[in-house]
Structure formats: C-alpha cells, structure tokens
N, CA, C and O of each residue as an XYZ file, in Angstrom:
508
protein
N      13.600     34.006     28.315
C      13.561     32.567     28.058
C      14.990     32.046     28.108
O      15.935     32.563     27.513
N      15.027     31.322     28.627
C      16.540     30.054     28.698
C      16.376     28.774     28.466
O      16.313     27.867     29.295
N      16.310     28.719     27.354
C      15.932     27.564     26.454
C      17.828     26.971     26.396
O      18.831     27.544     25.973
N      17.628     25.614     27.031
C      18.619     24.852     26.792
C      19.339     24.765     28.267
O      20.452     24.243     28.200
N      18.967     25.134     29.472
C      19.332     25.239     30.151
C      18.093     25.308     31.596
O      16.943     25.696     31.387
N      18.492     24.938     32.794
C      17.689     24.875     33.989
C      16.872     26.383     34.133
O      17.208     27.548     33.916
N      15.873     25.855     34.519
C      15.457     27.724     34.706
C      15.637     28.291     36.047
O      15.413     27.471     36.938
N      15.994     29.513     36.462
C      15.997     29.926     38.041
C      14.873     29.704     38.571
O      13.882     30.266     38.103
N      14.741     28.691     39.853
C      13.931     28.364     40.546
C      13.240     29.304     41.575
O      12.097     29.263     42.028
N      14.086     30.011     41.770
C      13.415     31.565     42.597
C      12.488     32.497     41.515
O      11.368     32.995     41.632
N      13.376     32.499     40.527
C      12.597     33.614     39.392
C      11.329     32.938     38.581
O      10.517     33.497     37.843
N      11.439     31.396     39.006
C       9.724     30.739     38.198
C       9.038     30.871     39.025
O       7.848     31.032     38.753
N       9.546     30.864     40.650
C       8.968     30.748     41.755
C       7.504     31.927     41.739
O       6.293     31.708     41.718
N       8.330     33.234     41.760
C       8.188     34.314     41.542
C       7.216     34.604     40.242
O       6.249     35.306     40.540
N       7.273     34.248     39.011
C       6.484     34.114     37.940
C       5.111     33.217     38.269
O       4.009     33.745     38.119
N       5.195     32.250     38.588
C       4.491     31.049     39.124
C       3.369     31.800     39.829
O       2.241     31.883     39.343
N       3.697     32.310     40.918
C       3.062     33.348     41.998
C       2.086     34.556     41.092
O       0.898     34.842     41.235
N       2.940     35.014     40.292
C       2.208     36.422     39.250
C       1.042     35.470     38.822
O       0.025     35.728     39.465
N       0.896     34.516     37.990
C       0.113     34.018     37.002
C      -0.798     33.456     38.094
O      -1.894     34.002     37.961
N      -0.812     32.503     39.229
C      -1.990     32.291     40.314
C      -3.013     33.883     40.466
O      -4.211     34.168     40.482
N      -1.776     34.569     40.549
C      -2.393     36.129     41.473
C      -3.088     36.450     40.039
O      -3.952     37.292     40.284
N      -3.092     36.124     38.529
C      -3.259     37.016     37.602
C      -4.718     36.291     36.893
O      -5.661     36.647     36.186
N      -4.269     35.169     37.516
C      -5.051     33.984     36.486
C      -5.474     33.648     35.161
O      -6.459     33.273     34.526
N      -3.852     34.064     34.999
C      -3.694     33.961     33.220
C      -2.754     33.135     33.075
O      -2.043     33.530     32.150
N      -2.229     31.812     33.681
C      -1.479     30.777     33.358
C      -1.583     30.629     31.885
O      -0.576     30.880     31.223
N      -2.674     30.253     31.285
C      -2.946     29.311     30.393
C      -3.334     30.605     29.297
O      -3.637     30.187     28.179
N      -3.361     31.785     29.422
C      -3.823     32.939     28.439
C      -2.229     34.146     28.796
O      -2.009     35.099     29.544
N      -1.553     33.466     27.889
C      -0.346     33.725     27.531
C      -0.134     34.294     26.369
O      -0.911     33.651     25.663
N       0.642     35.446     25.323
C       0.706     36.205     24.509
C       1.100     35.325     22.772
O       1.077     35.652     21.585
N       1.504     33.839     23.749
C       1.400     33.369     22.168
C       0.717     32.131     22.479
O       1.292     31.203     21.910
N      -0.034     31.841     22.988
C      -1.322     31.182     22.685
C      -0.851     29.719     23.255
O      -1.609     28.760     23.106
N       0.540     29.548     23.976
C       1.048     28.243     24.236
C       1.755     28.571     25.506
O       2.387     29.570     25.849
N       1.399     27.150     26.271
C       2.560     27.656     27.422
C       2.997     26.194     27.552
O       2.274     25.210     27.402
N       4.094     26.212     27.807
C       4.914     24.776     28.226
C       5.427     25.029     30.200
O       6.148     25.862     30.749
N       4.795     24.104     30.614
C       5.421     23.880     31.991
C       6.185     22.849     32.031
O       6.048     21.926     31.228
N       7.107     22.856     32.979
C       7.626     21.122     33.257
C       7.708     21.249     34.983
O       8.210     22.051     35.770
N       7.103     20.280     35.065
C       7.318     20.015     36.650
C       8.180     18.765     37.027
O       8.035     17.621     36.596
N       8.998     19.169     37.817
C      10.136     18.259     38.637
C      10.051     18.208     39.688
O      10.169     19.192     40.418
N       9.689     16.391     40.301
C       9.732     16.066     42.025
C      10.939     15.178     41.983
O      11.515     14.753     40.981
N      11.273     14.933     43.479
C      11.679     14.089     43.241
C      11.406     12.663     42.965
O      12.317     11.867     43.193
N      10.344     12.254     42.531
C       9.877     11.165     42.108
C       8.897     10.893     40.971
O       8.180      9.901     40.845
N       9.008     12.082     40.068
C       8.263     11.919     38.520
C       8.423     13.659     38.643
O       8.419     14.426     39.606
N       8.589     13.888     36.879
C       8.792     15.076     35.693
C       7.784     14.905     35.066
O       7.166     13.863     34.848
N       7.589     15.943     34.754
C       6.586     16.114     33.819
C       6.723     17.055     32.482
O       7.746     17.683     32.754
N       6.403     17.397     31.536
C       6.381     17.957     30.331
C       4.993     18.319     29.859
O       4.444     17.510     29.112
N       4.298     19.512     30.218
C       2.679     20.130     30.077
C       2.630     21.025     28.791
O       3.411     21.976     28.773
N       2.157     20.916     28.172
C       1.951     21.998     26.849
C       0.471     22.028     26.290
O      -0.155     21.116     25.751
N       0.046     23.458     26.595
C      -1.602     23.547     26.376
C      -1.648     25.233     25.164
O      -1.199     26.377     25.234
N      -2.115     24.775     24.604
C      -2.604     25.795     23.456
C      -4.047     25.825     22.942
O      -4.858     24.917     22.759
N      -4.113     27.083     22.776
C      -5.275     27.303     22.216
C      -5.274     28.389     21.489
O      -4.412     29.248     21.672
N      -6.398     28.545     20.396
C      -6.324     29.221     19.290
C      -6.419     30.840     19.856
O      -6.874     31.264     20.918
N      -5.828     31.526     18.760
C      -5.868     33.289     18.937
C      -7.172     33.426     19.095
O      -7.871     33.036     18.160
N      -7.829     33.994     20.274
C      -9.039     34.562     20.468
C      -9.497     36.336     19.789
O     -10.562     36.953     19.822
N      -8.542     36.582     19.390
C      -8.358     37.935     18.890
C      -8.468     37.529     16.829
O      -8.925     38.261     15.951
N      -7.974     36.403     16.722
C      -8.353     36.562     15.545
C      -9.757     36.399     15.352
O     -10.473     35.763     16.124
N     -10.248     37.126     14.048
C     -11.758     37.328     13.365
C     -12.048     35.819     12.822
O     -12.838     34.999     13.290
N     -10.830     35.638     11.245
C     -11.291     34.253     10.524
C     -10.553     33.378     11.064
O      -9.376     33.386     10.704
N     -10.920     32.497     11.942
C      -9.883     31.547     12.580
C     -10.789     30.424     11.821
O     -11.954     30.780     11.646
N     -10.503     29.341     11.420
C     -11.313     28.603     10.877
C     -11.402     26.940     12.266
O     -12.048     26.016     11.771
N     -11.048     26.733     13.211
C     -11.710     26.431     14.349
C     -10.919     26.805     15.599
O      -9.702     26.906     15.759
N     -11.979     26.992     16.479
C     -11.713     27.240     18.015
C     -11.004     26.013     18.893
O     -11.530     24.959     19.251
N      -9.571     26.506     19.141
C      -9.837     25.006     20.173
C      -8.892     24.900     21.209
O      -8.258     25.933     21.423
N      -8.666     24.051     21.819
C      -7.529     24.522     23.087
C      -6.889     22.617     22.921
O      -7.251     21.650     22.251
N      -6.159     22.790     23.609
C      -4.995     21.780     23.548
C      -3.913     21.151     24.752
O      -2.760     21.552     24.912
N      -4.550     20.125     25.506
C      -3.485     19.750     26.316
C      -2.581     18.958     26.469
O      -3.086     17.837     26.414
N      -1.659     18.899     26.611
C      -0.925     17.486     26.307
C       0.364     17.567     27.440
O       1.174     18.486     27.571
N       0.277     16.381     28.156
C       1.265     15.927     29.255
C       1.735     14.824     28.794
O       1.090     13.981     28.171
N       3.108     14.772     29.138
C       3.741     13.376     29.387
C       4.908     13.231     30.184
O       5.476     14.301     30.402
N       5.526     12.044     30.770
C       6.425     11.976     31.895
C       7.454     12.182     31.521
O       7.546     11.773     30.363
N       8.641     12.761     31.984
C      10.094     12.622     31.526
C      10.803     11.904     32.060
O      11.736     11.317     31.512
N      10.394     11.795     33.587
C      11.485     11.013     34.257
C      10.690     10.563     35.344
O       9.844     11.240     35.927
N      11.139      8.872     35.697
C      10.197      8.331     36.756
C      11.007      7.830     37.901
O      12.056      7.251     37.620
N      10.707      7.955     39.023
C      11.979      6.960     40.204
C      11.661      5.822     39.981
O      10.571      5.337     39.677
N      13.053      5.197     40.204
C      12.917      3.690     40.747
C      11.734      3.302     41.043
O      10.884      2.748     40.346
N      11.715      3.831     42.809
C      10.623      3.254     43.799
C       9.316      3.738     42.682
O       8.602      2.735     42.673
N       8.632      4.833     41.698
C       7.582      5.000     41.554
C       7.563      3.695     40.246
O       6.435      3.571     39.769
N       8.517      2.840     39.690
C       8.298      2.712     38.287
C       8.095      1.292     38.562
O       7.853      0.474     37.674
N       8.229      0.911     40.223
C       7.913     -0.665     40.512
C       6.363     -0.911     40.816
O       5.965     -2.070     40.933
N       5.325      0.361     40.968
C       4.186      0.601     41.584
C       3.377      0.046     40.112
O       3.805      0.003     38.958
N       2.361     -0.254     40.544
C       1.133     -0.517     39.500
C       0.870      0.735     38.818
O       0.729      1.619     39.662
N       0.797      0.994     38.116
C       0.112      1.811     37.370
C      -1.498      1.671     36.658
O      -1.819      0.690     35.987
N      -2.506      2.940     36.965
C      -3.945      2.476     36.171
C      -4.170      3.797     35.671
O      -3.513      4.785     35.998
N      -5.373      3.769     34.656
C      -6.247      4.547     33.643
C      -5.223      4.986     32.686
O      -4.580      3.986     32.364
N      -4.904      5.743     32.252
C      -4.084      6.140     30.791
C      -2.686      6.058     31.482
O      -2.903      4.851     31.589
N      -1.588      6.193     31.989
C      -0.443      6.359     32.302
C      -0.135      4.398     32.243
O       0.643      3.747     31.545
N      -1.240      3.916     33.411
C      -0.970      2.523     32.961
C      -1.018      1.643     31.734
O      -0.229      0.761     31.395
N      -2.214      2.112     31.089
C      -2.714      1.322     30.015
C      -1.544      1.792     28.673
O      -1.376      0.982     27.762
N      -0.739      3.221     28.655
C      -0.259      3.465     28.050
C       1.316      3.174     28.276
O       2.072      3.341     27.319
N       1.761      2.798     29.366
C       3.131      2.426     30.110
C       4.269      1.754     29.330
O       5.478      1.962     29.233
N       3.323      0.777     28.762
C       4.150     -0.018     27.650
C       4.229      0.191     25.872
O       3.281      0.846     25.438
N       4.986     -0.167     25.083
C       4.755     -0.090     24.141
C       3.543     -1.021     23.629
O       3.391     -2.103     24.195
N       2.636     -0.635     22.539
C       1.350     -1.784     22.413
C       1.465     -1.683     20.783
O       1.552     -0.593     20.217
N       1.457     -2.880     20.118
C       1.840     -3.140     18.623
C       0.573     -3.957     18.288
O       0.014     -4.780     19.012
N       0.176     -3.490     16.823
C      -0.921     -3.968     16.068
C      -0.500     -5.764     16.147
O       0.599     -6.314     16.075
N      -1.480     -6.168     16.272
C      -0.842     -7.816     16.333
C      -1.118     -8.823     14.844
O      -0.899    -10.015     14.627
N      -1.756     -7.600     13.897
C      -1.461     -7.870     12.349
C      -0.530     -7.642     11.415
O      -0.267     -8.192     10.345
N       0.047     -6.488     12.164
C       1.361     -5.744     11.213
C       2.561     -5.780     12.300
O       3.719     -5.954     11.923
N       2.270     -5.628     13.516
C       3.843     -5.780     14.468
C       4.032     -4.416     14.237
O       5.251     -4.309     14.102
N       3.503     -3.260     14.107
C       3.793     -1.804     13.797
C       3.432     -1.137     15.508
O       2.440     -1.467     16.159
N       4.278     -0.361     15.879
C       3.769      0.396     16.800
C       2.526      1.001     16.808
O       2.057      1.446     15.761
N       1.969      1.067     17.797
C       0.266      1.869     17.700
C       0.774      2.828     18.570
O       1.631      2.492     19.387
N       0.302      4.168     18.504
C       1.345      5.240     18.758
C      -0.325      6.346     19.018
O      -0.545      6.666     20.186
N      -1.169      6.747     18.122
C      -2.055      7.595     17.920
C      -3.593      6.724     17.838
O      -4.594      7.435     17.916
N      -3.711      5.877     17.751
C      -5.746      4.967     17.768
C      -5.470      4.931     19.325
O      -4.661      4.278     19.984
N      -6.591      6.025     19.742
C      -7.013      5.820     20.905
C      -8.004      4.345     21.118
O      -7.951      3.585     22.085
N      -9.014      4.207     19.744
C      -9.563      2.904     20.504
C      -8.267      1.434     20.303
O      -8.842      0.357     20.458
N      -7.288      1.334     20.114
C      -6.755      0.278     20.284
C      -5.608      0.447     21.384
O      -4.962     -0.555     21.693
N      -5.359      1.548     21.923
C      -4.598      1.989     22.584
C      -4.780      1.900     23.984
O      -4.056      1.374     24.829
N      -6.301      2.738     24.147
C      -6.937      2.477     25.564
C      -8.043      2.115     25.784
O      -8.903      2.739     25.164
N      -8.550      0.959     26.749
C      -9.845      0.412     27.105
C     -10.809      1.431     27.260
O     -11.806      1.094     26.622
N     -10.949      2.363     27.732
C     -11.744      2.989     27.533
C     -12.308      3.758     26.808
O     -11.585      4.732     26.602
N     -13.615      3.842     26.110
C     -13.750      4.062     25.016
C     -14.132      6.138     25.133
O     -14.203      6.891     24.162
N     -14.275      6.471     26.382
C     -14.872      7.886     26.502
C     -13.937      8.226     27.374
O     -13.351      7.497     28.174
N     -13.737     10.161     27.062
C     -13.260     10.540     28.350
C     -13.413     10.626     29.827
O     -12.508     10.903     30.615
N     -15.150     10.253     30.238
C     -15.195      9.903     31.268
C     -14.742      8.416     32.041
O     -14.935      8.030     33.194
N     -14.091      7.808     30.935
C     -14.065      6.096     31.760
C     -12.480      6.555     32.728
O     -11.972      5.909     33.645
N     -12.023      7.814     32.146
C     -10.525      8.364     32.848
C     -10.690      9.292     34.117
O      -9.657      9.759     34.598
N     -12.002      9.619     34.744
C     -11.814     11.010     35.619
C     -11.803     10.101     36.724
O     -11.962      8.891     36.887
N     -11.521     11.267     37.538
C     -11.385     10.496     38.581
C     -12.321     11.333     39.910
O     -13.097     12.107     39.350
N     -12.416     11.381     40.816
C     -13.194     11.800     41.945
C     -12.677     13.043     42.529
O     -12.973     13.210     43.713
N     -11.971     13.953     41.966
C     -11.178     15.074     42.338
C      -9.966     15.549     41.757
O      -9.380     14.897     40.893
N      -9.569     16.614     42.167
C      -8.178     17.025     41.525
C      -7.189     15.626     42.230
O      -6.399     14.944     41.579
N      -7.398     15.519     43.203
C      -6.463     14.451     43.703
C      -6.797     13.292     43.733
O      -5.878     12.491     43.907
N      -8.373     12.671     43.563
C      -8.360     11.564     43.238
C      -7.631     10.437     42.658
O      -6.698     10.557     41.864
N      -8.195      9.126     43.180
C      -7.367      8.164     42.914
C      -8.653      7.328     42.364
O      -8.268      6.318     41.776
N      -9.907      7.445     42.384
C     -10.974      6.264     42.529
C     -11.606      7.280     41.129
O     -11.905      8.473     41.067
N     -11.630      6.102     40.052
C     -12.292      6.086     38.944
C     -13.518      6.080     38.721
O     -13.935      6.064     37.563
C-alpha cells in the first residue's frame, strides 16, 4: 500500500488484470476495497464493503457502495447533468432552517425508489 502518494500505474495495471482473471475485486481480505479512477475528464473515489462472511454472530449481512467525484473538467462541468449526479450537483438547503441537507434521500432526490435511477445498461444513458 502507498497511501499518500500516486500508485504505479503498471503495477495496478497488473493487479487490476489478477482480480478480472480472479473475480475477487470486491472479496478482498478486509472486507473493503477503495478504487479511484482517473480520466482525463472526471475521478472518481469507489469504496464497497461488505460484512465478514466468515463470521458466525454477525448481527447483519450487508454490502456497501459508495462513489463520488473528485475531480471534473471544465468542458464536462458545463454539460447538463441528470438522475443522482445532477439532482445532487448542487448544494440543496432545508428552506425552513437554511441547514444543509446532506443525508434525506427523500428531500434530496426526486426520485423516490432505486429504480427511478437505472438506466438501460452498464452504459446507458436512457432512464
């Protein structure tokens, strides 16, 4: 691990490759894996966990994903944005208290289910 610093791009390359060939990306020895992906035109920050499957009394089962952007281009940050990245783009404040809304998904995003977010494929664009 090289925490605090760029990682070798040949040697994730290389890791990257093991875990496709292994298909244990996400079933990792401590139960968390953090990716970050860098284009040149949006970063990302991925962190998915899920509970020890090896423990007996776990008192719930569950897995855990969570993305968010680090860095956006110019040219991508003039584009429209839709479904959660848009609706979430801006800051959105209770309009009784002026407090950031940060965690209420229903005041946060129009849609009230996880399906009002999928989309028509891994690459889809059509809701």
């Amino acid at each position: 691990e090289k925490r605090g610093s760029m990682i070798n791009p040949l040697e994730c390359n290389e890791w990257m490759k093991e875990r496709v060939a292994k298909d244990d990306l996400f079933r990792q020895r401590g139960h968390w894996s953090t990716i970050h992906i860098i284009t040149p035109i949006v970063s990302f920050h991925i962190e998915y966990r899920r509970s020890n499957p090896e423990k007996v009394n776990k008192r719930c089962n569950f897995q855990s994903l969570d993305s968010w952007m680090t860095d956006v281009s110019h040219e991508l940050a003039k584009q429209e944005w839709r479904g959660i990245l848009g609706e979430t783009r801006q800051k959105i404040f209770d309009p009784k208290t002026g407090q950031q809304i940060k965690s209420d998904r229903t005041q946060l995003l129009r849609g009230k289910k996880d399906v009002d977010y999928e989309v028509d494929g891994p690459f889809g664009k059509i809701y």
